[in-house]
VOBA-1610 file (N, C-alpha, C; in pm, whole numbers, padded with zeros to 5 digits, always signed):
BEGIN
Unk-00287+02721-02634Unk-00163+02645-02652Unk-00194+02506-02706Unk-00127+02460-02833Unk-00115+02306-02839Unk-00118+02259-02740Unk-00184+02118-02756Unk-00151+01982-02656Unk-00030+01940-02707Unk+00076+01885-02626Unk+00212+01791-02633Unk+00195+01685-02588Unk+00126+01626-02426Unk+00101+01510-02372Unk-00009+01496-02329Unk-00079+01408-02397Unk-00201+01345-02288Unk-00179+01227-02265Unk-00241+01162-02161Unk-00224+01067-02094Unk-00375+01015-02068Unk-00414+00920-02121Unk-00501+00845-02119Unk-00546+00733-02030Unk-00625+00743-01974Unk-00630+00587-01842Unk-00511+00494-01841Unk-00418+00570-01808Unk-00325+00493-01790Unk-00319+00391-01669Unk-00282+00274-01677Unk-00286+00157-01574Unk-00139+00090-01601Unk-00013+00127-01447Unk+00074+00037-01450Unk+00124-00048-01334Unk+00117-00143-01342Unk+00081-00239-01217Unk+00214-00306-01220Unk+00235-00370-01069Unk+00365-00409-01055Unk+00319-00594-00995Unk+00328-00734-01037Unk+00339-00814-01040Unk+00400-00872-00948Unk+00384-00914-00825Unk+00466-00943-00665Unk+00398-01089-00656Unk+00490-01188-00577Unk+00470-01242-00528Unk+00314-01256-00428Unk+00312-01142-00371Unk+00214-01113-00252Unk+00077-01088-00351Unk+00082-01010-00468Unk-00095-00991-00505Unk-00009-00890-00642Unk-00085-00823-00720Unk-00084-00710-00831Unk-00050-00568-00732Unk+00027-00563-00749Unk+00033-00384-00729Unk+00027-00259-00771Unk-00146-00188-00793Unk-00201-00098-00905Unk-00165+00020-00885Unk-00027+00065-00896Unk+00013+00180-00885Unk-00027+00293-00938Unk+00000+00301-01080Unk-00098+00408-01091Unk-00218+00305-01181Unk-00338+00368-01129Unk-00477+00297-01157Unk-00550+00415-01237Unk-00509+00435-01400Unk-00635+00490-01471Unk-00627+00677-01477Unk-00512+00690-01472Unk-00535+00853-01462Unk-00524+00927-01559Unk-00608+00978-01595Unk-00580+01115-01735Unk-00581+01217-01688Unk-00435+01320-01786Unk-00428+01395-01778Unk-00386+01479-01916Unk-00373+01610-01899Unk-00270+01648-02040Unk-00176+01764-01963Unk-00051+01779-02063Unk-00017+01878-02035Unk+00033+01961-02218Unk-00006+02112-02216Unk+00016+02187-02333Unk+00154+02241-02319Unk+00177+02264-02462Unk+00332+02340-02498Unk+00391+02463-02421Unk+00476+02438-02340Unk+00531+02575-02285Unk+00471+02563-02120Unk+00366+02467-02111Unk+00308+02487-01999Unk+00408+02396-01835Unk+00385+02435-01698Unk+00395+02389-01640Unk+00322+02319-01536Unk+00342+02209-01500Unk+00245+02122-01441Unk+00318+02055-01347Unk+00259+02085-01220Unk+00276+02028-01095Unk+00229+01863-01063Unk+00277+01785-01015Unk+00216+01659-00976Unk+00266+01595-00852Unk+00125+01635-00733Unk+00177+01621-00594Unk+00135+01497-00536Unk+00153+01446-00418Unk+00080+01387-00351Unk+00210+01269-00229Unk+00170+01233-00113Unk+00282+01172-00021Unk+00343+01072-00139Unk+00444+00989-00091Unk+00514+00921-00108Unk+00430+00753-00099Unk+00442+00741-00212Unk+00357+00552-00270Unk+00285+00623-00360Unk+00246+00704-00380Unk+00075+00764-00457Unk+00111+00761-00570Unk+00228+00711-00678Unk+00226+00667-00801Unk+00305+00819-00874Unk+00344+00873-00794Unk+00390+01008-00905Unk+00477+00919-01013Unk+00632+00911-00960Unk+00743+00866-01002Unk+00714+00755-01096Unk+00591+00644-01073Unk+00540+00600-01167Unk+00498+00589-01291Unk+00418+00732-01266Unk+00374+00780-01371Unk+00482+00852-01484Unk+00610+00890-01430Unk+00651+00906-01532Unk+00788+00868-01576Unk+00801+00738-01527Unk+00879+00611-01562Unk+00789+00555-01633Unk+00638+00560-01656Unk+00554+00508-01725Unk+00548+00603-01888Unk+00568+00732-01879Unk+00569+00844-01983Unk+00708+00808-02085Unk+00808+00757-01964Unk+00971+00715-02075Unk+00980+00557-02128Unk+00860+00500-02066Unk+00875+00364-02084Unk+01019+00274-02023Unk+00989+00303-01914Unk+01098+00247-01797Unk+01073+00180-01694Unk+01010+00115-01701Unk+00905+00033-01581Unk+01009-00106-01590Unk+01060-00118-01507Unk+01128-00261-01492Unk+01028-00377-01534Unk+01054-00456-01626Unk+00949-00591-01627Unk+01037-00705-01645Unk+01037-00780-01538Unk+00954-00794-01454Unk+00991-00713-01319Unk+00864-00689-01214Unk+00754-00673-01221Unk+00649-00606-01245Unk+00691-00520-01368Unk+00633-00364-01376Unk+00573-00406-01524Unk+00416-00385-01523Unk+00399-00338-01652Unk+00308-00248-01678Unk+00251-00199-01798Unk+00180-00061-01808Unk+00085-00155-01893Unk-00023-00183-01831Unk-00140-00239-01905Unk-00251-00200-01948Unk-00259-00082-01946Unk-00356-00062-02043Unk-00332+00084-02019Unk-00433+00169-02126Unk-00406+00331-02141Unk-00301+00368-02255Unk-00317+00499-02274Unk-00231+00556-02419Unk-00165+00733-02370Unk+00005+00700-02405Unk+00061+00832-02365Unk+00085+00912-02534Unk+00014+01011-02535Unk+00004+01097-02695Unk+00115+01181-02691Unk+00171+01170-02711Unk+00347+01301-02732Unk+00349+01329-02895Unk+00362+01431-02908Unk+00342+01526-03020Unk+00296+01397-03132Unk+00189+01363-03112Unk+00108+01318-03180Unk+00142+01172-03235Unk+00201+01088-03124Unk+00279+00958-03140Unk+00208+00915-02994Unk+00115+00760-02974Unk+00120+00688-02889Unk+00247+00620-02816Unk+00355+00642-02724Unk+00436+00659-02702Unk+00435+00485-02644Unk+00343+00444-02587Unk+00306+00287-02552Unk+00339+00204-02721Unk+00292+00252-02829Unk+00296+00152-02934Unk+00378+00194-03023Unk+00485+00274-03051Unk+00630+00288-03078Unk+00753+00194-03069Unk+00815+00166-03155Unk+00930+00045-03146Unk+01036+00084-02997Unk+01107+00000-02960Unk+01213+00028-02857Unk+01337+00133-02936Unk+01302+00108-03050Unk+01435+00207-03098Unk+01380+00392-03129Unk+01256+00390-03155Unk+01234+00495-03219Unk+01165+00538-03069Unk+01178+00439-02928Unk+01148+00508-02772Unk+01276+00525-02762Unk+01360+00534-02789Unk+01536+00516-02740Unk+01569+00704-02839Unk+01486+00738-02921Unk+01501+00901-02999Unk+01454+00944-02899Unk+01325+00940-02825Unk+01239+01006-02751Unk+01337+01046-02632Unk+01398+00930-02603Unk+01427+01003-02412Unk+01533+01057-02491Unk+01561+01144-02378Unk+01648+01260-02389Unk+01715+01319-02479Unk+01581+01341-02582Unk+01603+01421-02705Unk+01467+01505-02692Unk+01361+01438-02698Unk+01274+01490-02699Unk+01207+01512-02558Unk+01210+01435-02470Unk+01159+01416-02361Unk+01309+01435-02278Unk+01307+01520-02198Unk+01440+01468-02082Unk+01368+01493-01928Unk+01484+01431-01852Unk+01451+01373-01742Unk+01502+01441-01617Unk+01510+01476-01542Unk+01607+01518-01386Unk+01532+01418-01258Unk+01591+01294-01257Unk+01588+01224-01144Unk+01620+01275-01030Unk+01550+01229-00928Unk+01590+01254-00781Unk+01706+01223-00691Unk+01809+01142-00715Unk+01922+01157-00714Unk+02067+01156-00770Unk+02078+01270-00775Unk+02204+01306-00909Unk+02303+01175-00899Unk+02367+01151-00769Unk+02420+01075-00732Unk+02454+00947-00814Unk+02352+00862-00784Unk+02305+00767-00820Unk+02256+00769-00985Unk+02253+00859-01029Unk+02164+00865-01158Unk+02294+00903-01284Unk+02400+00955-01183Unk+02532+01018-01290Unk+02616+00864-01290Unk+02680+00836-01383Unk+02777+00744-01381Unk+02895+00755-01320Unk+02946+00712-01223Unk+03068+00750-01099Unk+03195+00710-01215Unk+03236+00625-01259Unk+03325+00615-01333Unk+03344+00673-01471Unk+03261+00744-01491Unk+03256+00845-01641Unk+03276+00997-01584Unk+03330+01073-01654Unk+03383+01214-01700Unk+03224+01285-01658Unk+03196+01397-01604Unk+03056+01488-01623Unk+03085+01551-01807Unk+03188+01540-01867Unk+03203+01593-01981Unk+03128+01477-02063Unk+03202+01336-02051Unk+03131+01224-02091Unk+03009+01196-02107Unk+02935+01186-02024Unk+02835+01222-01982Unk+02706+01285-02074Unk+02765+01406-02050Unk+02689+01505-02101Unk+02729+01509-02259Unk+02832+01518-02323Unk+02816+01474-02486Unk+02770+01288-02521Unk+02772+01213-02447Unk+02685+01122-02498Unk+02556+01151-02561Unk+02470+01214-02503Unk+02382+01269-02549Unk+02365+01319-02658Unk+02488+01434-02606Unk+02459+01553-02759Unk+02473+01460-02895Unk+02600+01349-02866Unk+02687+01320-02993Unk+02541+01183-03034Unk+02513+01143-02982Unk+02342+01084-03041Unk+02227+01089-03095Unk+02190+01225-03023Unk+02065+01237-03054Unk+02091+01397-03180Unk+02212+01427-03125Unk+02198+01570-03255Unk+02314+01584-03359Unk+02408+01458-03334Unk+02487+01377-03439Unk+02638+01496-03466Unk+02638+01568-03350Unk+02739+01662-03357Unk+02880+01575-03312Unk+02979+01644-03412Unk+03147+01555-03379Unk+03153+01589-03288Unk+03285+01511-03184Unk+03310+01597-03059Unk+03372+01708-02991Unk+03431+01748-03132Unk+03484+01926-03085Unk+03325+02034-03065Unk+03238+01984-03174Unk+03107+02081-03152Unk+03058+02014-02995Unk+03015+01851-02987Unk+02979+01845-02884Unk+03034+01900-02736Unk+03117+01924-02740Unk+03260+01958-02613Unk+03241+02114-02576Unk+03222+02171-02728Unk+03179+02321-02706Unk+03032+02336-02698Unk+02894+02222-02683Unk+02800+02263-02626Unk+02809+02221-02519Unk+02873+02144-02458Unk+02873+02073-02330Unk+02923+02178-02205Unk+02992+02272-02228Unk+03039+02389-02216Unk+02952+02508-02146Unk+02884+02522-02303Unk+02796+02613-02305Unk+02672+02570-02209Unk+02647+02475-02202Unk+02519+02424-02104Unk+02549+02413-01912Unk+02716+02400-01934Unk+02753+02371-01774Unk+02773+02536-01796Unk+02809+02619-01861Unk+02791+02762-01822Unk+02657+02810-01763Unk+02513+02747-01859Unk+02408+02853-01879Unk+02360+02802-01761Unk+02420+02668-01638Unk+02316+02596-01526Unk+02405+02693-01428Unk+02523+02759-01463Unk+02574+02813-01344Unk+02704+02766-01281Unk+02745+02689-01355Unk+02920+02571-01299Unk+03014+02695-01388Unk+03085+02740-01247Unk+03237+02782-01338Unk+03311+02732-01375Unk+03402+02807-01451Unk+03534+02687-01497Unk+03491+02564-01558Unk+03353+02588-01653Unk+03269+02468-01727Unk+03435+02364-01785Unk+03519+02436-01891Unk+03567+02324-01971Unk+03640+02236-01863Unk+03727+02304-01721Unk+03788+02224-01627Unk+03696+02136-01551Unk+03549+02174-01538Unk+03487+02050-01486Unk+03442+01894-01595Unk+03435+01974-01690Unk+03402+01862-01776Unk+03486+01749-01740Unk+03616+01786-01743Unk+03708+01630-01709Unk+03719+01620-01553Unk+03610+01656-01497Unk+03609+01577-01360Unk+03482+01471-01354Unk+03488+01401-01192Unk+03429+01310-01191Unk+03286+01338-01137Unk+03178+01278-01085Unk+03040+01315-01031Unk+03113+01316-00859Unk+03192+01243-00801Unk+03203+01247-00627Unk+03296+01384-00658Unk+03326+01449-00777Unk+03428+01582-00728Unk+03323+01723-00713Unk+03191+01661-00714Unk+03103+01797-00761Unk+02994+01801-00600Unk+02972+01881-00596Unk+02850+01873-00435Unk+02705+01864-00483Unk+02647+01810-00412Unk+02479+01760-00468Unk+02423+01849-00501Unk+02418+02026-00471Unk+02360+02103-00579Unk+02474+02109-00739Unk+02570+02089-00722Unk+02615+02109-00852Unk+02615+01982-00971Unk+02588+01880-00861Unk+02524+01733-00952Unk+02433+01781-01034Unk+02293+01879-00889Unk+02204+01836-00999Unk+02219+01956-01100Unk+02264+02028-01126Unk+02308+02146-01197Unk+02396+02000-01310Unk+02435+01955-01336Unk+02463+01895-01437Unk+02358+01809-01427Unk+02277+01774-01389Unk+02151+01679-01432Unk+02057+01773-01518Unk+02062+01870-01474Unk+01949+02001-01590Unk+02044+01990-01708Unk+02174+02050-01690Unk+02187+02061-01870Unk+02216+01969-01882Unk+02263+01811-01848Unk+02208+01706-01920Unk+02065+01722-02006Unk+01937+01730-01914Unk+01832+01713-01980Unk+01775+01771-02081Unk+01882+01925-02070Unk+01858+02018-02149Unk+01926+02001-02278Unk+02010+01897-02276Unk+02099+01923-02407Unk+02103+01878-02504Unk+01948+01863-02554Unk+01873+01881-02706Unk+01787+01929-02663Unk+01788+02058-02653Unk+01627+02110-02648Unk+01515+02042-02630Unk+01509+01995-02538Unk+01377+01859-02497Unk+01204+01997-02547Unk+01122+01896-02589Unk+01015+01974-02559Unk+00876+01945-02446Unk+00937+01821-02329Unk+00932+01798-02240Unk+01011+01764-02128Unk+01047+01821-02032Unk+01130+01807-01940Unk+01030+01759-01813Unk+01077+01657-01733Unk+01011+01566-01671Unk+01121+01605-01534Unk+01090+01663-01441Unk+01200+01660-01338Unk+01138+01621-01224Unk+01193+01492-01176Unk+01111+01392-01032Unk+01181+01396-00892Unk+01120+01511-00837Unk+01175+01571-00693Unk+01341+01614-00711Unk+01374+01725-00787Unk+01463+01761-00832Unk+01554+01836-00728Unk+01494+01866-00623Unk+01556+01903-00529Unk+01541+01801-00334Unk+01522+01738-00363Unk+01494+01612-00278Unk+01654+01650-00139Unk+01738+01601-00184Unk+01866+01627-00114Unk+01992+01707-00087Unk+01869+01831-00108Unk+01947+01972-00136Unk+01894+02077-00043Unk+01963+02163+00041Unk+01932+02249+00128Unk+01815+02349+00075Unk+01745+02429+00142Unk+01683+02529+00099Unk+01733+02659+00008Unk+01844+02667+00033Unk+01887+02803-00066Unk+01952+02711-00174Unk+02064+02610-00176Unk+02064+02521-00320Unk+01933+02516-00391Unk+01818+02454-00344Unk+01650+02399-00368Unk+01617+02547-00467Unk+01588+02673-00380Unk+01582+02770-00478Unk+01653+02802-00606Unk+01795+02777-00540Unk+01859+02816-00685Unk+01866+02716-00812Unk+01854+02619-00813Unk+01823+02494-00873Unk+01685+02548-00959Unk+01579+02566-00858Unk+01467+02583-00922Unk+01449+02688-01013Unk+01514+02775-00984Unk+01496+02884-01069Unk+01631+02872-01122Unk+01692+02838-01164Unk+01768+02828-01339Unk+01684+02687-01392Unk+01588+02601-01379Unk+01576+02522-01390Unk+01390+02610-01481Unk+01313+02696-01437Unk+01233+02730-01462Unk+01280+02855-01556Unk+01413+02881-01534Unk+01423+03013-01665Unk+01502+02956-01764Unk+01558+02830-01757Unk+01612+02782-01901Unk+01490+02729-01969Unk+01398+02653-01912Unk+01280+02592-01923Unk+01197+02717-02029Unk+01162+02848-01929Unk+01141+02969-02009Unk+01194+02941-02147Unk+01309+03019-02178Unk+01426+03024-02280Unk+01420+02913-02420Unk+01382+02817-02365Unk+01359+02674-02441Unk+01273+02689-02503Unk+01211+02732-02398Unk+01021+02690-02444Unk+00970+02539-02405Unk+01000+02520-02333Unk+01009+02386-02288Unk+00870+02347-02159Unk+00825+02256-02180Unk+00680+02217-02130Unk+00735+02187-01992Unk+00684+02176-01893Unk+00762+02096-01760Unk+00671+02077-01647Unk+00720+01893-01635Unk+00638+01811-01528Unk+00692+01824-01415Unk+00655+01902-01324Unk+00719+01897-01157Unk+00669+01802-01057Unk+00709+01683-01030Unk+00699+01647-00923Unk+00762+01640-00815Unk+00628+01649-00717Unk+00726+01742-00612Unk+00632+01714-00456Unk+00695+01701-00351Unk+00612+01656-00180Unk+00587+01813-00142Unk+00642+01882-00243Unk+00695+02056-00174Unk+00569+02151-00241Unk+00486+02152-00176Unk+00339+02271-00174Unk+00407+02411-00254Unk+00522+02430-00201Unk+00566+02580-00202Unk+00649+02600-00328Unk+00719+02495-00425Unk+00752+02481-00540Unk+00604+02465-00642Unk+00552+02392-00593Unk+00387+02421-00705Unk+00373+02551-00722Unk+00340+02613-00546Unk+00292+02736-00570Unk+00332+02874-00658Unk+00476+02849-00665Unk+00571+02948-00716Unk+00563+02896-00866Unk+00584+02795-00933Unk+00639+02792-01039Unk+00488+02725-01185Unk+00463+02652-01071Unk+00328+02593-01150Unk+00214+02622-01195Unk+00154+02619-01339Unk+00046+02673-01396Unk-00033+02572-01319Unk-00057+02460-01343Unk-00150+02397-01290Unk-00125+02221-01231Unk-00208+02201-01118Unk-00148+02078-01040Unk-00200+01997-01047Unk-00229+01891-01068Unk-00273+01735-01053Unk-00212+01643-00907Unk-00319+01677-00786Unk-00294+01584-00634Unk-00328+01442-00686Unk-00227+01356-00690Unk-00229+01216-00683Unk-00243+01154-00517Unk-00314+01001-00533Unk-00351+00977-00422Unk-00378+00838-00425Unk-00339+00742-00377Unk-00365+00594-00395Unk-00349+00536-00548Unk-00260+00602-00670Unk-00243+00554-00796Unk-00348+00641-00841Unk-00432+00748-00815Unk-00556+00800-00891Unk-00502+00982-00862Unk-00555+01023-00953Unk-00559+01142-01024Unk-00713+01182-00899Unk-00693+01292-00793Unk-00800+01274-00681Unk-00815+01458-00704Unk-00778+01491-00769Unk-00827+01669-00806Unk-00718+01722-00857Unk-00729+01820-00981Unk-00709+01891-01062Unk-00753+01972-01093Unk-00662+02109-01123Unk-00726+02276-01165Unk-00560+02387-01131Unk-00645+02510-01201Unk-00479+02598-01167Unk-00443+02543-01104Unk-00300+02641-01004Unk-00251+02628-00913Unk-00305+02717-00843Unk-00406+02829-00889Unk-00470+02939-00851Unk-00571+02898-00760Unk-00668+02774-00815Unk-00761+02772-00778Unk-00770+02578-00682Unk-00629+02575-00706Unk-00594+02457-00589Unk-00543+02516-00468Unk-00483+02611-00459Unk-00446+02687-00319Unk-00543+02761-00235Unk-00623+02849-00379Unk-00721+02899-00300Unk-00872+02816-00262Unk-00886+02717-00334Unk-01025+02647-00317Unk-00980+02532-00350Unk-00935+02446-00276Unk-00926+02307-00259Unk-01013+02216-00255Unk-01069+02114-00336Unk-01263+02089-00330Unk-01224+01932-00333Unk-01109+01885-00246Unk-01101+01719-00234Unk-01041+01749-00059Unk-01070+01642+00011Unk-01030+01669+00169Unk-00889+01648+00173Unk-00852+01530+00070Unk-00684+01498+00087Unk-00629+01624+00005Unk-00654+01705-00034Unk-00564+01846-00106Unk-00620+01937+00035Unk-00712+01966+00050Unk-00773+02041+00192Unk-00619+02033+00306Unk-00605+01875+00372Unk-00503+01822+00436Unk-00380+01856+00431Unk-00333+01850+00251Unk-00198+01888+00221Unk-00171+02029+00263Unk-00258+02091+00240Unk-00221+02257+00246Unk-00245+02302+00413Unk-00314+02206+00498Unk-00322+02278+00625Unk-00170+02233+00700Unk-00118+02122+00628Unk+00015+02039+00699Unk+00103+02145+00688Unk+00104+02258+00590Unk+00193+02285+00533Unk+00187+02453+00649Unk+00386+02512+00687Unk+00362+02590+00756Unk+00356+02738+00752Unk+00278+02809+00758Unk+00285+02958+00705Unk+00349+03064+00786Unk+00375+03122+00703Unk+00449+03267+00768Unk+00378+03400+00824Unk+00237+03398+00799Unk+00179+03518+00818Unk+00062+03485+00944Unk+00114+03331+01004Unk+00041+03353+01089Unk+00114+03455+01186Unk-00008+03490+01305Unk+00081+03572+01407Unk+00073+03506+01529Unk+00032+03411+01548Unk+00046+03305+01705Unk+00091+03175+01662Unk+00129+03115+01816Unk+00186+02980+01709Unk+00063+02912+01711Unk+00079+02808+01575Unk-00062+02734+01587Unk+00023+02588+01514Unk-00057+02491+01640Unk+00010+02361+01570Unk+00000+02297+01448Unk+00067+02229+01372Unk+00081+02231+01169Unk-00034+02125+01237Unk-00159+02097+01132Unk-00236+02015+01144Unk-00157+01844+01045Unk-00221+01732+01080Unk-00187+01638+01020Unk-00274+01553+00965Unk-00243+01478+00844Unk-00342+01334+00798Unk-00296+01261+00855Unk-00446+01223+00998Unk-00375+01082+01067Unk-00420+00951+00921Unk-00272+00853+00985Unk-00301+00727+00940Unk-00216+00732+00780Unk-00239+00640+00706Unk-00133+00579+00628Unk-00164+00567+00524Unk-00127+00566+00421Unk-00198+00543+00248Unk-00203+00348+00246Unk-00316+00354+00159Unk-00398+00209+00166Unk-00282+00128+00053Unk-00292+00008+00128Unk-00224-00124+00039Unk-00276-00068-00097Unk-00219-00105-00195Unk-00263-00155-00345Unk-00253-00226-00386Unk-00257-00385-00313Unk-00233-00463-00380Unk-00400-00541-00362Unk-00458-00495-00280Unk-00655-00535-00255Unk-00693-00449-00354Unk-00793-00462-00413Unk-00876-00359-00516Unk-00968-00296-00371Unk-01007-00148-00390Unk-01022-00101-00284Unk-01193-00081-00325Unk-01275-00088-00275Unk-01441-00124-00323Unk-01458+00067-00333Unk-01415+00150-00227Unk-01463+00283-00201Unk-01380+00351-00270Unk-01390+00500-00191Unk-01312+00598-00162Unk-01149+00538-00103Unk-01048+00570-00177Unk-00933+00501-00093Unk-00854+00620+00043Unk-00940+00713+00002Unk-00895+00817+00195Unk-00995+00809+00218Unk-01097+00722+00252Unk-01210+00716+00325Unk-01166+00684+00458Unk-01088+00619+00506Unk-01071+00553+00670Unk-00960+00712+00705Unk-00916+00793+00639Unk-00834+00893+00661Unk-00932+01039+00661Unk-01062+01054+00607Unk-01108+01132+00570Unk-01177+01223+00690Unk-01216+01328+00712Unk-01308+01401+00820Unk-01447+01411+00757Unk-01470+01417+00602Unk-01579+01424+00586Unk-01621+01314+00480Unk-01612+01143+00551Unk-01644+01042+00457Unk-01788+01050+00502Unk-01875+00954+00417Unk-01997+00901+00461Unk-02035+00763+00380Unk-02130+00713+00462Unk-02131+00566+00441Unk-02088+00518+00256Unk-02130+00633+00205Unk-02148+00619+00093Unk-01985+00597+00026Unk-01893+00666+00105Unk-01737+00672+00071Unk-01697+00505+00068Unk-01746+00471+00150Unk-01709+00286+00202Unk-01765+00228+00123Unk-01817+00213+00018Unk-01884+00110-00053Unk-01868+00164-00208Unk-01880+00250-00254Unk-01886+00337-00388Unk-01726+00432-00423Unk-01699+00408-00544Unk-01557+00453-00583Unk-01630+00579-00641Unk-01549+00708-00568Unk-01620+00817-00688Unk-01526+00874-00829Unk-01601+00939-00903Unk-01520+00989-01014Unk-01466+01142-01015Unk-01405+01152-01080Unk-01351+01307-01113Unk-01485+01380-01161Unk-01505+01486-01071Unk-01618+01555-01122Unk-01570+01696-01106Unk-01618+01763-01238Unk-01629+01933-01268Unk-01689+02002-01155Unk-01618+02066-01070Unk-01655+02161-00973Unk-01671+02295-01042Unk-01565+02330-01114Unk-01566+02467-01181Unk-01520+02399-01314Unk-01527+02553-01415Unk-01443+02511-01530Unk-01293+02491-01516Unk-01240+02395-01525Unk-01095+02371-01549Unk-01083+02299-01362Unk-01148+02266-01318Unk-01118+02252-01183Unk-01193+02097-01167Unk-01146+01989-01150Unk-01253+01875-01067Unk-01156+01829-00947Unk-01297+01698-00906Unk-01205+01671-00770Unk-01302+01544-00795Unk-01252+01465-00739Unk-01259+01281-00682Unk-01330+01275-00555Unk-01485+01345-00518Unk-01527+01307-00401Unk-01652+01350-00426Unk-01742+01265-00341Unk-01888+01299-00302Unk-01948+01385-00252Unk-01860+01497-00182Unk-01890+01579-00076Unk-01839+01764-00174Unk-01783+01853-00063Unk-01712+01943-00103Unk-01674+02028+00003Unk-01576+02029+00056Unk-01496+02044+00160Unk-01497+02189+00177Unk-01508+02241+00063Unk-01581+02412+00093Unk-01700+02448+00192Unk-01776+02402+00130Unk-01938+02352+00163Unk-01977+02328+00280Unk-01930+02125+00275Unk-02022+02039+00369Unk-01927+02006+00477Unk-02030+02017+00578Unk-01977+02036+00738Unk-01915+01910+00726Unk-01810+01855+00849Unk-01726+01762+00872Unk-01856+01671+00945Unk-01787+01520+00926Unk-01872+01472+01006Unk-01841+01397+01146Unk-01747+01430+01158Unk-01657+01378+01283Unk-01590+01484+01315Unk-01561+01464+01446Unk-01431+01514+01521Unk-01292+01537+01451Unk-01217+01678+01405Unk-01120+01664+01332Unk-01016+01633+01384Unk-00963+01481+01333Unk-00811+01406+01346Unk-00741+01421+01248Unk-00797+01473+01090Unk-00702+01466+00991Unk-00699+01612+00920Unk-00741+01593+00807Unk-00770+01709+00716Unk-00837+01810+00793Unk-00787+01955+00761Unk-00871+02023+00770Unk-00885+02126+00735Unk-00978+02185+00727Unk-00996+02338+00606Unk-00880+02455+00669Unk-00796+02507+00599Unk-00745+02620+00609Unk-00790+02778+00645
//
C-alpha cells in the first residue's frame, strides 16, 4: 500500500506560565492508504494532540508545534499556507471529535451544517448539496434524512449527533479520516453501532483511518495496527496482532491486564497501573514509567530509551522485555497476562 501520512519527530509543546509543556515529544509514525491505525494510551499521553497537530489546530497561544514534518499525500502539511491548510481539513482530511455536542453548532440547521462543507470544498449549488446531504444522513443510518436536515443538534440524541459527525466527515470523500474517541459518551450498543457504520463507510471510501481510542476492545476489532502513546512518546508499535498477543513494553503489558475478559472462568481481580502519568513540564532524564514500572532498573532512572525492533514491524521503548525478563519487584502495577 502507498504511504498517505508520515509523521516525523514531531514536537508540540504548550507554553504556561508554570514551565513548557512537551506534549507530544518527537514521535514518528506513518499510516498507508486504506489502512487502519489505532492510537492508544490513558488520558494526558498526547493522543488528541497529536492530531490537532496533523489539522494544524493547536491554539497559539499556548500551543505550538516546533519542530518535526507531517507528509500527507506528498505535501509537508507544517509548511503549507493557512489557505491551502483550510482545502485540507475536511476535504481531504476529516475529523469526528469527541463531543458531537459541543463540536455541532447549536444555532445552525444539521442540514446547514453538513452542506457547508459540501458547498466549499466540492463547489456543488445547493439543490445538489441538499441532495448529498441526504444521501450521507441516509448511508450513517438517520431516517427521515430530508426532515432532519432542518432540525437542530439538541433535537438529535448523542448517538445520532455523532452519526451526523461521520457524514459530516465523510462528505468529500476524505482520504483520511481522523476520529478522536468517537464514541466517548455513548452507551455500549450506540458505541458498536457507530463503530461499525463508521468502519464500513470507511471500507466503501477507501478511506485511511486514525482511531483514537482508551477502548483496548475497539483496537482489537477494527485496527490493522496500534501505536501505545505514553508521556507525549510513541512507547511501542506493531499489528494489532502482535500487540495483543506479545506486548514487549510493560505500559502496553498493563493496558491489556486492566482490561476485563470474558473467558475467564473464576473471578479474578482486573489488575491496575499504580500511580499517575509524569508532569511534562520537567524534561524527564529516564524512562518516563519508570517510578510506575514492575520491571525498571537502575538503568530506567538515569537513561531515556529508544524505540527498538523487537520483531519485524514490531518495536517497543524499553531496556528490558516483558516477555522474557523476570519482574524485579513485587507486582503493584503492570502485569503479564
Amino acid at each position: 500500500m502507498a504511504r498517505l501520512l508520515e509523521v516525523t519527530n514531531l514536537k508540540t509543546y504548550f507554553f504556561t506560565d508554570d514551565g513548557v509543556v512537551r506534549a507530544v515529544n518527537g514521535v514518528t509514525w506513518h499510516l498507508d492508504e486504506g489502512e487502519t491505525l489505532g492510537l492508544v494510551g490513558e488520558s494526558g499521553c498526547g493522543k488528541s494532540v497529536t492530531a490537532m497537530s496533523i489539522l494544524r489546530l493547536i491554539p497559539n497561544p499556548p500551543g505550538r508545534i516546533v519542530d518535526g514534518s507531517i507528509m500527507f499525500e506528498g505535501r509537508d502539511l507544517l509548511k503549507i499556507t493557512d489557505a491551502e491548510m483550510r482545502s485540507v481539513r475536511g476535504n481531504r482530511i476529516g475529523m469526528i471529535f469527541q463531543e458531537p455536542m459541543t463540536s455541532l453548532n447549536p444555532v445552525l440547521t444539521i442540514g446547514a451544517q453538513i452542506r457547508e462543507s459540501i458547498t466549499l470544498h466540492l463547489g456543488l449549488g445547493e439543490e445538489e448539496a441538499n441532495a448529498r446531504a441526504v444521501e450521507l444522513l441516509e448511508l450513517v443510518g438517520i431516517p427521515e434524512a430530508p426532515q432532519r436536515l432542518k432540525e437542530y443538534p439538541h433535537q438529535f440524541s448523542g448517538g445520532m449527533r455523532q452519526r451526523v459527525m461521520i457524514a459530516m466527515a465523510l462528505s468529500c470523500n476524505p482520504k483520511l479520516l481522523i476520529a478522536d474517541e468517537p464514541t466517548t459518551a455513548l452507551d455500549v450498543t450506540i458505541q458498536a453501532q457507530v463503530l461499525e457504520i463508521m468502519a464500513r463507510l470507511a471500507r466503501e471510501f477507501g478511506t485511511a483511518v486514525l482511531v483514537i481510542t482508551h477502548n483496548l476492545g475497539v483496537v482489537a476489532r477494527y485496527a490493522d495496527r496500534v501505536n501505545v502513546m505514553y508521556a507525549g512518546e510513541i512507547v511501542e508499535s506493531g499489528s494489532a496482532v502482535d500487540i495483543f498477543k506479545n506486548p514487549r513494553h510493560p505500559y502496553t503489558v498493563g493496558l491489556m491486564a486492566s482490561v476485563p475478559r470474558l473467558d475467564e472462568t473464576e473471578h479474578v481481580r482486573l489488575t491496575t497501573i499504580e500511580g499517575q502519568p509524569p508532569l511534562l513540564i520537567a524534561p524527564i532524564p529516564g524512562c518516563p514509567f519508570q517510578p510506575r514500572c514492575d520491571w525498571a532498573v537502575d538503568q530506567c532512572g538515569t537513561t531515556h530509551p529508544e524505540l527498538e525492533t523487537r520483531e519485524p514491524g514490531h518495536t517497543a521503548r524499553c531496556f528490558r522485555d516483558p516477555r522474557t525478563d523476570q519482574k524485579t519487584k513485587t507486582p503493584a502495577g503492570a502485569g503479564v497476562a
